[in-house]
C-alpha positions as a Markdown table, in Angstrom:
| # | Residue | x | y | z |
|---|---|---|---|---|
| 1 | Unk | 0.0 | 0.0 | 0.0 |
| 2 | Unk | 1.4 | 3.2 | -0.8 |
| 3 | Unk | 2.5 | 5.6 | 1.7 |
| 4 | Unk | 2.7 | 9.7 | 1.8 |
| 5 | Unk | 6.7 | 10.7 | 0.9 |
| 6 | Unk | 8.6 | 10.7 | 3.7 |
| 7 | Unk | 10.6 | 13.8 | 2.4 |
| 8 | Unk | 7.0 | 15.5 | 2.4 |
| 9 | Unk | 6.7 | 18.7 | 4.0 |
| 10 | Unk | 3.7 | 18.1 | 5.1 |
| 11 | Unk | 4.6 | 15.5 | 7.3 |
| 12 | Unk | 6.4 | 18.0 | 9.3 |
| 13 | Unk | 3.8 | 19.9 | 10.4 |
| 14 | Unk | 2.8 | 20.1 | 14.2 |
| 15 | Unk | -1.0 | 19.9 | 15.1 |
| 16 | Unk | -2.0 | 22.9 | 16.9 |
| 17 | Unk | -3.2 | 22.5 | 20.0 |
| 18 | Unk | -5.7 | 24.8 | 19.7 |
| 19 | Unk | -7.7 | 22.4 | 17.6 |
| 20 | Unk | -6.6 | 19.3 | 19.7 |
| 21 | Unk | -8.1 | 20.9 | 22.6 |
| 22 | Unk | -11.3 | 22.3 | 20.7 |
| 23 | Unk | -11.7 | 18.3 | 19.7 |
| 24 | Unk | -11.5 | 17.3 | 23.4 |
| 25 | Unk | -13.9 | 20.0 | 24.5 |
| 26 | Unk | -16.5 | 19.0 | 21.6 |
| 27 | Unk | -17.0 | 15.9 | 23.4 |
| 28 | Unk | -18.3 | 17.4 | 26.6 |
| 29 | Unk | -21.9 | 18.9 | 26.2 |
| 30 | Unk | -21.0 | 20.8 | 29.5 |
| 31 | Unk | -17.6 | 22.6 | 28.0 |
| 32 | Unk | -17.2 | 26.1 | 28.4 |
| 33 | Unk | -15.3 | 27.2 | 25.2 |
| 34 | Unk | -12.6 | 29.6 | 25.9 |
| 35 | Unk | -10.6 | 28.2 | 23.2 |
| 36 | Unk | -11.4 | 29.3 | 20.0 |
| 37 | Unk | -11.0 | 32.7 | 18.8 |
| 38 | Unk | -14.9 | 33.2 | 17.4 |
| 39 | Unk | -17.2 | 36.1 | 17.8 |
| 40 | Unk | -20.2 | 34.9 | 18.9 |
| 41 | Unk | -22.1 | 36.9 | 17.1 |
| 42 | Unk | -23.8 | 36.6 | 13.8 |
| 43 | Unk | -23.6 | 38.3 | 10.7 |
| 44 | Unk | -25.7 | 41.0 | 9.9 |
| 45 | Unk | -28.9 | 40.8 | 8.3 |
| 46 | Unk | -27.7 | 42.9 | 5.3 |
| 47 | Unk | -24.9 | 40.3 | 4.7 |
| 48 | Unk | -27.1 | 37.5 | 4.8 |
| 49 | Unk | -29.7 | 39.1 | 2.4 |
| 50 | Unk | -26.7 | 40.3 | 0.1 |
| 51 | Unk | -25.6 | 36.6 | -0.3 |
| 52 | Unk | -29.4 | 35.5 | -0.5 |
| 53 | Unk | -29.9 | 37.5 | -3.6 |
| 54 | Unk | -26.7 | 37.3 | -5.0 |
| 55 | Unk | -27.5 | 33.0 | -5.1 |
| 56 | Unk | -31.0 | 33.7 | -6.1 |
| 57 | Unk | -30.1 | 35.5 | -9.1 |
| 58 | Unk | -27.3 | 33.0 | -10.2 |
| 59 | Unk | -23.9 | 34.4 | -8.8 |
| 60 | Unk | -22.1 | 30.9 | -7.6 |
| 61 | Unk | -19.8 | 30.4 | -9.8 |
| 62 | Unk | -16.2 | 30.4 | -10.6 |
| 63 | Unk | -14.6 | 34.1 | -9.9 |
| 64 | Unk | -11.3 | 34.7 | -11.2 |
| 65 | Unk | -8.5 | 33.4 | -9.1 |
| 66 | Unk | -7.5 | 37.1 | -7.5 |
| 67 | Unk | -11.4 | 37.7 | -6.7 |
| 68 | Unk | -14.4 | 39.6 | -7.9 |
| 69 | Unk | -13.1 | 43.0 | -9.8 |
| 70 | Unk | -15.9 | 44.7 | -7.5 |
| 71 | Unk | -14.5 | 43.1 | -4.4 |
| 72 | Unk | -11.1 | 44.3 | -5.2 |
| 73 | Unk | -12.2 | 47.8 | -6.1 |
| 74 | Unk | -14.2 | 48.1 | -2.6 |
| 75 | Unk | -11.0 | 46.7 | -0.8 |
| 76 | Unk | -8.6 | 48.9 | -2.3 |
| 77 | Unk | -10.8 | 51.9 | -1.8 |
| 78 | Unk | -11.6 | 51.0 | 1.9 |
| 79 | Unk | -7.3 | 50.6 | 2.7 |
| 80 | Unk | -6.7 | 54.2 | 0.8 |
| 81 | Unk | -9.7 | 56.0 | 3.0 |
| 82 | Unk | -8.2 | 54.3 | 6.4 |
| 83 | Unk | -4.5 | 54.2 | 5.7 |
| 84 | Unk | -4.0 | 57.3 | 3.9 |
| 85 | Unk | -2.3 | 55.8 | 1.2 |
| 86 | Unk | -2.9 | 54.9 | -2.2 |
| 87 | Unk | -4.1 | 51.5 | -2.9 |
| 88 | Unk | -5.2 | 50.5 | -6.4 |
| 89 | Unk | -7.5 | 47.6 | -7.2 |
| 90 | Unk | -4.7 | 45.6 | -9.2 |
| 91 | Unk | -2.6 | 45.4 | -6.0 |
| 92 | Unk | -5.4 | 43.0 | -4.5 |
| 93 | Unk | -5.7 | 40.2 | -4.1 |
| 94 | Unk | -8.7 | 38.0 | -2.5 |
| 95 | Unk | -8.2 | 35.0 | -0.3 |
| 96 | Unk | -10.1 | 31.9 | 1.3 |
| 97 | Unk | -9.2 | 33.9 | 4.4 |
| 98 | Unk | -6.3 | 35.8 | 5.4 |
| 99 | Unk | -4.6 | 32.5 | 6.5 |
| 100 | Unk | -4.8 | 31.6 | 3.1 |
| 101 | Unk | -3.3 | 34.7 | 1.9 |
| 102 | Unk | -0.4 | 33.9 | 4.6 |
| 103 | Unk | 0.6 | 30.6 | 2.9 |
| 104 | Unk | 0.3 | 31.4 | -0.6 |
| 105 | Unk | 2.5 | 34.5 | -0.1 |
| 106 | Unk | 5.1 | 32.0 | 2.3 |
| 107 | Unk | 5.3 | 29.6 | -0.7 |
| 108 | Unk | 5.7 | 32.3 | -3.4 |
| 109 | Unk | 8.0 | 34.8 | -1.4 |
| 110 | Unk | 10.1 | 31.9 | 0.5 |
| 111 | Unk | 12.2 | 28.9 | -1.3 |
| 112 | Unk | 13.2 | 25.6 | 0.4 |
| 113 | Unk | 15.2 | 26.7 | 3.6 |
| 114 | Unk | 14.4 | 30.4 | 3.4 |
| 115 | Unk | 13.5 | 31.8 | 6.5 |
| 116 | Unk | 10.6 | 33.7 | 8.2 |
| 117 | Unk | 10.8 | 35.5 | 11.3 |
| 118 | Unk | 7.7 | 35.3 | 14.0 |
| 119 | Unk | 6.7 | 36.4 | 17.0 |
| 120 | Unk | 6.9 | 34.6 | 20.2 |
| 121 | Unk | 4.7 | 33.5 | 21.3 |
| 122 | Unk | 3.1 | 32.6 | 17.8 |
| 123 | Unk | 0.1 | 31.7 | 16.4 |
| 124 | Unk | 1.0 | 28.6 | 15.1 |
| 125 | Unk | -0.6 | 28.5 | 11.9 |
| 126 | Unk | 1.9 | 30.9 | 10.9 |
| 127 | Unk | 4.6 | 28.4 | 11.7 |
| 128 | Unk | 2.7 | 25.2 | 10.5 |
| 129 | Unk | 2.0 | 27.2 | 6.5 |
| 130 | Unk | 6.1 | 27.9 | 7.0 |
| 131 | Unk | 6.7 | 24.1 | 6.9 |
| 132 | Unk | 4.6 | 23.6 | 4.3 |
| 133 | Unk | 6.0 | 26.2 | 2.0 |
| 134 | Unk | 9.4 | 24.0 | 2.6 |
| 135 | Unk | 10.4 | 27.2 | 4.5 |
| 136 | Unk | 11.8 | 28.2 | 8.2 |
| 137 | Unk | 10.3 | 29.8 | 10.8 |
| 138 | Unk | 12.5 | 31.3 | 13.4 |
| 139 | Unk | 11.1 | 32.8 | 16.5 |
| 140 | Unk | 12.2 | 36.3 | 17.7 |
| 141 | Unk | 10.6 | 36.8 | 21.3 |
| 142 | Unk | 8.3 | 39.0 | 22.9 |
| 143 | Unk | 7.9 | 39.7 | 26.8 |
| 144 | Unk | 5.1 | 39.4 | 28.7 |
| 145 | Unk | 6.9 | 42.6 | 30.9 |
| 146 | Unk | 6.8 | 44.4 | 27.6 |
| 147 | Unk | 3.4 | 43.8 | 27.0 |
| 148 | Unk | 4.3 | 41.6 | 24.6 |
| 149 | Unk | 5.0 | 44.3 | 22.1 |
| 150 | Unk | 8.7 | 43.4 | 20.0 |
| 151 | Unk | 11.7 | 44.7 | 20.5 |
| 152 | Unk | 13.6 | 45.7 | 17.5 |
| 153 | Unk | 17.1 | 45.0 | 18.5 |
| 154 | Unk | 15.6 | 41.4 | 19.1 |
| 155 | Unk | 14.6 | 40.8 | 16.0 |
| 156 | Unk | 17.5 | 42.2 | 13.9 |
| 157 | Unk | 19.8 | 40.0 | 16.1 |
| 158 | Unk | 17.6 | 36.6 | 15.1 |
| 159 | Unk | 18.6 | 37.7 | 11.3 |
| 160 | Unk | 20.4 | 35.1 | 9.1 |
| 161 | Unk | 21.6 | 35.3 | 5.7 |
| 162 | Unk | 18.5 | 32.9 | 4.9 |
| 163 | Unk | 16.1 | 35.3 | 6.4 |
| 164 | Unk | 13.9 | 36.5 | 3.7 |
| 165 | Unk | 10.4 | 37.4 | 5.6 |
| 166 | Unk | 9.3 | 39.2 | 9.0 |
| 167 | Unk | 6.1 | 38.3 | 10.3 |
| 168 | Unk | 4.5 | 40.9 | 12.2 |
| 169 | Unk | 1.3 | 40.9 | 14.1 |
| 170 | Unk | -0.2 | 43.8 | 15.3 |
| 171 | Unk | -3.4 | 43.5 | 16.9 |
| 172 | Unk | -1.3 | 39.8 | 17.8 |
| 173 | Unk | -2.7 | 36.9 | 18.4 |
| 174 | Unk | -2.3 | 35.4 | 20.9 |
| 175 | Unk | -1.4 | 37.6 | 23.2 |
| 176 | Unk | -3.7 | 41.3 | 22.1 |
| 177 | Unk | -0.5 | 43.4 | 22.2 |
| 178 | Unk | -1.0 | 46.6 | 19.9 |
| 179 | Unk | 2.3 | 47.5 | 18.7 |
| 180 | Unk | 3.0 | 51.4 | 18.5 |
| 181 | Unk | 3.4 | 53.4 | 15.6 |
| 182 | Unk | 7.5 | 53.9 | 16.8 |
| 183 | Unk | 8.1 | 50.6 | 16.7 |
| 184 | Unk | 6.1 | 49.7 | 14.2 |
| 185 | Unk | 8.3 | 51.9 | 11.8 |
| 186 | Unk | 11.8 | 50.4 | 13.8 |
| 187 | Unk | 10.5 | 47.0 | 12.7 |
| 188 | Unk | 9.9 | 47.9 | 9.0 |
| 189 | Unk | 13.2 | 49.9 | 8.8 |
| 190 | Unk | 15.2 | 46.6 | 9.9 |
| 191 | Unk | 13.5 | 45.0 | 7.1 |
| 192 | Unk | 14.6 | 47.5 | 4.6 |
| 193 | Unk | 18.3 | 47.4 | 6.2 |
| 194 | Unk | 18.3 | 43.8 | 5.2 |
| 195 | Unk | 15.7 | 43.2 | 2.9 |
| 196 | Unk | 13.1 | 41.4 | 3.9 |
| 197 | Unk | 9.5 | 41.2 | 2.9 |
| 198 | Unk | 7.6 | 42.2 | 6.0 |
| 199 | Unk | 4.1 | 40.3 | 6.6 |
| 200 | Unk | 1.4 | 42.1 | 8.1 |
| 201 | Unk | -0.9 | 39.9 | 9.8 |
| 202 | Unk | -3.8 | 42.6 | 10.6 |
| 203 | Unk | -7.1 | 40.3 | 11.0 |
| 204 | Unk | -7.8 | 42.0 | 14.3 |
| 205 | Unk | -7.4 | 45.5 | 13.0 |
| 206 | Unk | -10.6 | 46.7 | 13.9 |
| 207 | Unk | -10.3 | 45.6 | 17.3 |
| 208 | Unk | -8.8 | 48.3 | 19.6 |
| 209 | Unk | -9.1 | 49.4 | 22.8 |
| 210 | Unk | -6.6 | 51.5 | 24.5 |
| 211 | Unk | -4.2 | 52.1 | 21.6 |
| 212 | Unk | -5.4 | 52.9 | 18.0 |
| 213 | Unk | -4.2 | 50.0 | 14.7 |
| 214 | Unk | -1.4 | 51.7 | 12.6 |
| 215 | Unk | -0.4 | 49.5 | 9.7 |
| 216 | Unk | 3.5 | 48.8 | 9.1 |
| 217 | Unk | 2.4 | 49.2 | 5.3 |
| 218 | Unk | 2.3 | 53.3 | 6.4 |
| 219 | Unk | 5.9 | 53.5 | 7.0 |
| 220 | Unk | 6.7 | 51.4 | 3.9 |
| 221 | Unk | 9.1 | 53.5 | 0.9 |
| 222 | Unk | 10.1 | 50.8 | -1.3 |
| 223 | Unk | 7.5 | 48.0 | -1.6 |
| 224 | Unk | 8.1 | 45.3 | 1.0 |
| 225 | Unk | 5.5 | 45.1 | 3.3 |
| 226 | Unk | 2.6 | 42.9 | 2.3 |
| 227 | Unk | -1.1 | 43.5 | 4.5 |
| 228 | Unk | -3.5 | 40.6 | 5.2 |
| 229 | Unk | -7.3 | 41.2 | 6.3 |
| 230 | Unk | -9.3 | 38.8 | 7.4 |
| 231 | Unk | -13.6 | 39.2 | 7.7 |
| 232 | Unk | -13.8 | 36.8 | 10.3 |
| 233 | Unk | -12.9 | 38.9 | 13.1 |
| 234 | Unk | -14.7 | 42.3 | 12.5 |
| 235 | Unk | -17.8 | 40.8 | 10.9 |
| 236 | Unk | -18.5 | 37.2 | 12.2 |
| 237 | Unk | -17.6 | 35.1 | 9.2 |
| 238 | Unk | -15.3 | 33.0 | 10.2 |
| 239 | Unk | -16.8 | 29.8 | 8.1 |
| 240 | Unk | -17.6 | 31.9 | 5.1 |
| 241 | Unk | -13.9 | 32.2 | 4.5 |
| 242 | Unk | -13.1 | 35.6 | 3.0 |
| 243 | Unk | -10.1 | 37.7 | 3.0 |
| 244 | Unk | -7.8 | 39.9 | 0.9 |
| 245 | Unk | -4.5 | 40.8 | 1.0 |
| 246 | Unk | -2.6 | 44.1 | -0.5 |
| 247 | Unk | 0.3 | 43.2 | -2.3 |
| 248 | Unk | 3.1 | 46.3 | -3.3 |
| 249 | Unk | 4.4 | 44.1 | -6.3 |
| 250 | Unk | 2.4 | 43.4 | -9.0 |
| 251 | Unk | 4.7 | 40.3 | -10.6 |
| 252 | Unk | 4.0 | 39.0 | -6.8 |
| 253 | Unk | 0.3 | 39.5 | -7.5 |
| 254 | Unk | 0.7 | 37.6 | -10.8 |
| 255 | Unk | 2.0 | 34.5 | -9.2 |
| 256 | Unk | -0.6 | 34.1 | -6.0 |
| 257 | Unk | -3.1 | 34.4 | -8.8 |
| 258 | Unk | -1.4 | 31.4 | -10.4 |
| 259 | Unk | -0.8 | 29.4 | -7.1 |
| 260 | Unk | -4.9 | 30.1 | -5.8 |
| 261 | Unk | -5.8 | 28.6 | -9.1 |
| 262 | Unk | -3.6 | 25.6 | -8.6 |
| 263 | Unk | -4.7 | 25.1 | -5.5 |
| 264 | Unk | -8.4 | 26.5 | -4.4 |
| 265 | Unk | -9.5 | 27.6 | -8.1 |
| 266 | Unk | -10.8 | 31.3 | -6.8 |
| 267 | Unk | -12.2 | 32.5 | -3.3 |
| 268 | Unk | -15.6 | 31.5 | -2.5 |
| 269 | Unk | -18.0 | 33.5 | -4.4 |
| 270 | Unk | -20.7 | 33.7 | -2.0 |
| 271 | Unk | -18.2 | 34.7 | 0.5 |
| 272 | Unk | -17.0 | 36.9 | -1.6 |
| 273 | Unk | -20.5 | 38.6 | -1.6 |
| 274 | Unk | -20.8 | 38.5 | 2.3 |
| 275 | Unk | -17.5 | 40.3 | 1.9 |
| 276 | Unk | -18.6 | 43.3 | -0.3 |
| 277 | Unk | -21.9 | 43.5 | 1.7 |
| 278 | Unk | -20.5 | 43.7 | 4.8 |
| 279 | Unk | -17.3 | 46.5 | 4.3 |
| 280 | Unk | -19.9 | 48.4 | 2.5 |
| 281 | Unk | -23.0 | 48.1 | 4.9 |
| 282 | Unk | -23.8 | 49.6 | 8.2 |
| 283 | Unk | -21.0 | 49.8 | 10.6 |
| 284 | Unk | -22.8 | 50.3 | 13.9 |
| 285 | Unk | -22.5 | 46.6 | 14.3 |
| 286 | Unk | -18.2 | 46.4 | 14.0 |
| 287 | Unk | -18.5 | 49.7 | 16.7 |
| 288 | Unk | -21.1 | 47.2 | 19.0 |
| 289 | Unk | -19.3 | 44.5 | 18.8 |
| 290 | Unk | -15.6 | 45.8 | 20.2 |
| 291 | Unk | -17.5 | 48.0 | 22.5 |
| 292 | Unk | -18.6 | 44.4 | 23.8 |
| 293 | Unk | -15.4 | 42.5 | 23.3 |
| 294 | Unk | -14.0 | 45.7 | 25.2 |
| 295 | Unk | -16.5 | 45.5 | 28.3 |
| 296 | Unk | -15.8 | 41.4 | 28.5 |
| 297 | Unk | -11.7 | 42.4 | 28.8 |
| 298 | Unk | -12.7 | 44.8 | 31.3 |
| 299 | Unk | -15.0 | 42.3 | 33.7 |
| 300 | Unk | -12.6 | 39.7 | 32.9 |
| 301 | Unk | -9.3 | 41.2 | 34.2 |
| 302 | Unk | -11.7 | 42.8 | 37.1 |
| 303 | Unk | -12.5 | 38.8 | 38.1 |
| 304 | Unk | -8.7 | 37.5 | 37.6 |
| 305 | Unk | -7.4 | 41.1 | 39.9 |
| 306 | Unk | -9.7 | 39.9 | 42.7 |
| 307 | Unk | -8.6 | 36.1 | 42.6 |
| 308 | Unk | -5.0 | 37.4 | 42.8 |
| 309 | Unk | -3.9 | 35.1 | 39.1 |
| 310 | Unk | -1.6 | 37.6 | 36.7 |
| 311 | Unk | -2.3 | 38.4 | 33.6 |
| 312 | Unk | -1.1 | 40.7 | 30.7 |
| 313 | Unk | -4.3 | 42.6 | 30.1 |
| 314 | Unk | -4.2 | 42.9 | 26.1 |
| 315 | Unk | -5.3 | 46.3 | 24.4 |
| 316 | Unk | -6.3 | 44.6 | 21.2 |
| 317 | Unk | -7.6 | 41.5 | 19.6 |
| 318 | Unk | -9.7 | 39.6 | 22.2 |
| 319 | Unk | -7.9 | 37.5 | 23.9 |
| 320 | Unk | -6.6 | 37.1 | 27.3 |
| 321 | Unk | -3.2 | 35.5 | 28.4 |
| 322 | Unk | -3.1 | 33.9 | 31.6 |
| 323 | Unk | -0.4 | 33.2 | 34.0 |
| 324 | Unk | -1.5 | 30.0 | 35.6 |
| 325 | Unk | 1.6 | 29.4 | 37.4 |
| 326 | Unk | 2.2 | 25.9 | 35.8 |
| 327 | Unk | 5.2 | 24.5 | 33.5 |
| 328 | Unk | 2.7 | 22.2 | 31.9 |
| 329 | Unk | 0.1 | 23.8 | 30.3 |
| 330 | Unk | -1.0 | 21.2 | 28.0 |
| 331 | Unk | -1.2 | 19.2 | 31.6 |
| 332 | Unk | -3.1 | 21.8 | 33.2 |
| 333 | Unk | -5.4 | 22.3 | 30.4 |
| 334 | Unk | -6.8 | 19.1 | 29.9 |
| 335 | Unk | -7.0 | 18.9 | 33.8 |
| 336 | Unk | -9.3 | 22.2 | 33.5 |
| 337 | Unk | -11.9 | 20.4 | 30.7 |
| 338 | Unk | -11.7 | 17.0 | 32.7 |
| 339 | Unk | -12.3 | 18.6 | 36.4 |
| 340 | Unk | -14.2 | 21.8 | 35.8 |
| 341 | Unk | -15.3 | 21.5 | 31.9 |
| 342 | Unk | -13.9 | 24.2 | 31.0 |
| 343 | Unk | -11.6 | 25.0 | 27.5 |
| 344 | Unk | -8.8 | 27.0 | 27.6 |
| 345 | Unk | -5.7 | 27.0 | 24.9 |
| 346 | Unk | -2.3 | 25.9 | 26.6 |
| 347 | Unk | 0.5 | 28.1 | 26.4 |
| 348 | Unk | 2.6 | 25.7 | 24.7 |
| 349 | Unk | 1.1 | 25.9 | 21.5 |
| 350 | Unk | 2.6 | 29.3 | 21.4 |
| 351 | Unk | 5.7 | 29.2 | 22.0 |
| 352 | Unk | 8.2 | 29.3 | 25.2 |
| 353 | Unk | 7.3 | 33.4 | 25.5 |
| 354 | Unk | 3.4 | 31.6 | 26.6 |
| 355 | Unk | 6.0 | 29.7 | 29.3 |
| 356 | Unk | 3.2 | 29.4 | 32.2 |
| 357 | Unk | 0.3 | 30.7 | 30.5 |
| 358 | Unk | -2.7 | 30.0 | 28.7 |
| 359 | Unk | -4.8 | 32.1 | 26.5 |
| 360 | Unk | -8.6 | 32.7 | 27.0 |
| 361 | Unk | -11.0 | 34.0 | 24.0 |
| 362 | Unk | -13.1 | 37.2 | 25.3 |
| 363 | Unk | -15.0 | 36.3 | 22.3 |
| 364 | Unk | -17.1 | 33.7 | 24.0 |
| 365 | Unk | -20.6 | 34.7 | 25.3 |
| 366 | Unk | -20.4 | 37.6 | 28.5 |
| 367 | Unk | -22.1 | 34.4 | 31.1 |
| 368 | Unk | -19.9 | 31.7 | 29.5 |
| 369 | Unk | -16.8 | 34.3 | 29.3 |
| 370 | Unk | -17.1 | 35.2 | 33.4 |
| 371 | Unk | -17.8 | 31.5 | 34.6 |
| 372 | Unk | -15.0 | 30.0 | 33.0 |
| 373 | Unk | -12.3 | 32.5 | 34.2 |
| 374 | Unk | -13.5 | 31.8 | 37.8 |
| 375 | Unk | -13.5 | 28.2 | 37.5 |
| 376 | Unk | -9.9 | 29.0 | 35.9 |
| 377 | Unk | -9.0 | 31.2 | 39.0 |
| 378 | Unk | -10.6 | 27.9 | 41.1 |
| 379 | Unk | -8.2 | 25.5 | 39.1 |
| 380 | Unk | -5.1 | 28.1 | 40.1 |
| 381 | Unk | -6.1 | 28.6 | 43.3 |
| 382 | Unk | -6.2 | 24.6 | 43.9 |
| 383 | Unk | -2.7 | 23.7 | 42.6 |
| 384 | Unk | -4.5 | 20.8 | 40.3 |
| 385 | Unk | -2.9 | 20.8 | 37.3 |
| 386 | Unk | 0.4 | 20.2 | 37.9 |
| 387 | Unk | 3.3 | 21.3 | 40.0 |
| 388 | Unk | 3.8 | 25.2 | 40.5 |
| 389 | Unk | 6.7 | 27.1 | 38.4 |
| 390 | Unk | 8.5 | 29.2 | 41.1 |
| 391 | Unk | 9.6 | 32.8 | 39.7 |
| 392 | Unk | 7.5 | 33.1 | 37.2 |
| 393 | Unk | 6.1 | 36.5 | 36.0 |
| 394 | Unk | 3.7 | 38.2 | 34.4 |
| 395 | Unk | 2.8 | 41.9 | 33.7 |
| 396 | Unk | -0.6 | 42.9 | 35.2 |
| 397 | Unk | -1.4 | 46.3 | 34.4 |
């Protein structure tokens, strides 16, 4: 019986366990899921009519590979208006989500042993669409002391002559760190020093709180820095599978074009009309939405202060990183679903900068959200779990 290559790439990439613990907590009809970074909210009505009409009246099939011409001319108008600068439809290019968008532009801007540099802690995907591409990542770190926001001296020093690609996250997931405009334009002048691409991972960009999103494509004089949006996040459309990224080079453009059509034939076309509905709709629900997301943070770090558990309170994104005071955090984790039914993602799927940690999604329902950190705080308080890490910390602010 055949086997897959053993020289595969794809044989080399890690499981998240994200998913492994979303699995777990699927087989409990009493979980709390704290795990998965989801709004739970739906989309709004206007979307869901757009798509309803645009399927009535026969619009479901093929697109071209880059996305609806319409799409690309309401994305490129919508970066211009918000970033100030001058996008043009041609430099779009639409994606079956931003992750997507992230692994077509790894395979077509890396070769085999090139290198990316991420954040760390990491959202693994980024890492796991590395491996794929037959590419490198290499983690620079990030502090929970610091807020988790990068310094730029650390990530110049992680630079190899096989580097070819910074990663940059900003709202980040995991950790909701919103990087300032100063360093933002530190990081992208490292890049130019050694010439990198520079990957711009902004899916949470809508989602602020005490510091406003500035792009890294802003501070960009020679092309470099690619942008990735994501409609999951802002609108609720996580399974309609939607994004878009800007691209500065248009031979780059060219050749995602010819890897989507190798690979996923063109972006969904009825999430492609959810798209164009929703960035040209009503906005009151986006402004509702991190208003909510905002108010969860608030009652959340409120709960974790009074419990005495640290935590670096995140001013973007919406999630919540949690020192819980344990080594093993896939160890404590499953111990939290199996004693007190509640889902949580272990720091370890993040990297050793989530040393001690795990990482809660405020996106869960406000009742859901509240209950599970104090059964967390419980679990803490308790020592189950596994043995305490002495001299660990955390920033609480």
């Amino acid at each position: 019986m055949p086997r897959p290559a053993p020289s595969s790439p794809v044989t080399r990439i890690p499981r998240s366990g994200i998913r492994t613990l979303m699995d777990l907590a699927l087989r409990d009809p009493e979980a709390i899921h704290l795990e998965i970074g989801e709004p739970d909210l739906r989309p709004a009505a206007h979307v869901i009519d757009a798509v309803a009409a645009g399927a009535a009246a026969g619009l479901t099939g093929y697109t071209s590979s880059v996305g609806l011409t319409s799409l690309r001319e309401v994305a490129a108008e919508r970066v211009t208006s918000r970033q100030g600068r001058a996008v043009t439809p041609d430099r779009v290019v639409v994606t079956h989500g931003a992750m997507h968008g992230l692994a077509m532009a790894l395979a077509t801007l890396l070769g085999p042993g090139d290198e990316v540099l991420v954040p760390d802690p990491v959202f693994p995907n980024w890492e796991m669409a590395a491996v794929a591409a037959s590419a490198r990542p290499r983690r620079y770190p990030t502090r929970a002391a610091g807020g988790f926001v990068p310094r730029p001296a650390d990530v110049e020093v992680r630079i190899t002559p096989r580097t070819r690609a910074l990663l940059l996250c900003s709202p980040n997931n995991p950790t909701g760190a919103v990087y300032p405009p100063d360093v933002l334009a530190a990081l992208v002048d490292v890049a130019r020093r050694h010439d990198l691409w520079v990957l711009s991972d902004e899916c949470y960009e809508a989602i602020t709180y005490d510091a406003p999103h500035v792009s890294p494509a802003v501070f960009d004089t020679d092309g470099r820095v690619l942008v990735f949006h994501s409609l999951s996040k802002t609108y609720a459309l996580t399974g309609w599978r939607t994004g878009y990224v800007v691209v500065p080079d248009l031979a780059v453009v060219e050749a995602m074009g010819h890897l989507a059509e190798a690979t996923v034939a063109c972006p969904s076309t009825t999430g492609q009309l959810a798209a164009t509905a929703a960035m040209t709709g009503p906005q009151e629900g986006v402004a509702a939405a991190v208003a909510s997301y905002r108010e969860r943070r608030d009652a959340a770090v409120a709960l974790l202060r009074r419990r005495g558990v640290r935590h670096v309170v995140p001013d973007g994104a919406f999630y919540l990183m949690v020192d819980v005071g344990r080594p093993d955090t896939d160890a404590f984790a499953l111990d939290l679903l199996a004693r007190r039914h509640v889902a949580v993602a272990p720091g370890s799927t993040f990297g050793d900068g989530a040393a001690g940690m795990v990482r809660v999604s405020l996106a869960a329902p406000r009742g859901d959200l509240l209950e599970g950190v104090a059964r967390l705080a419980d679990h803490v308080a308790s020592g189950a779990g596994g043995a305490a890490a002495p001299g660990r910390v955390a920033a609480a602010r």
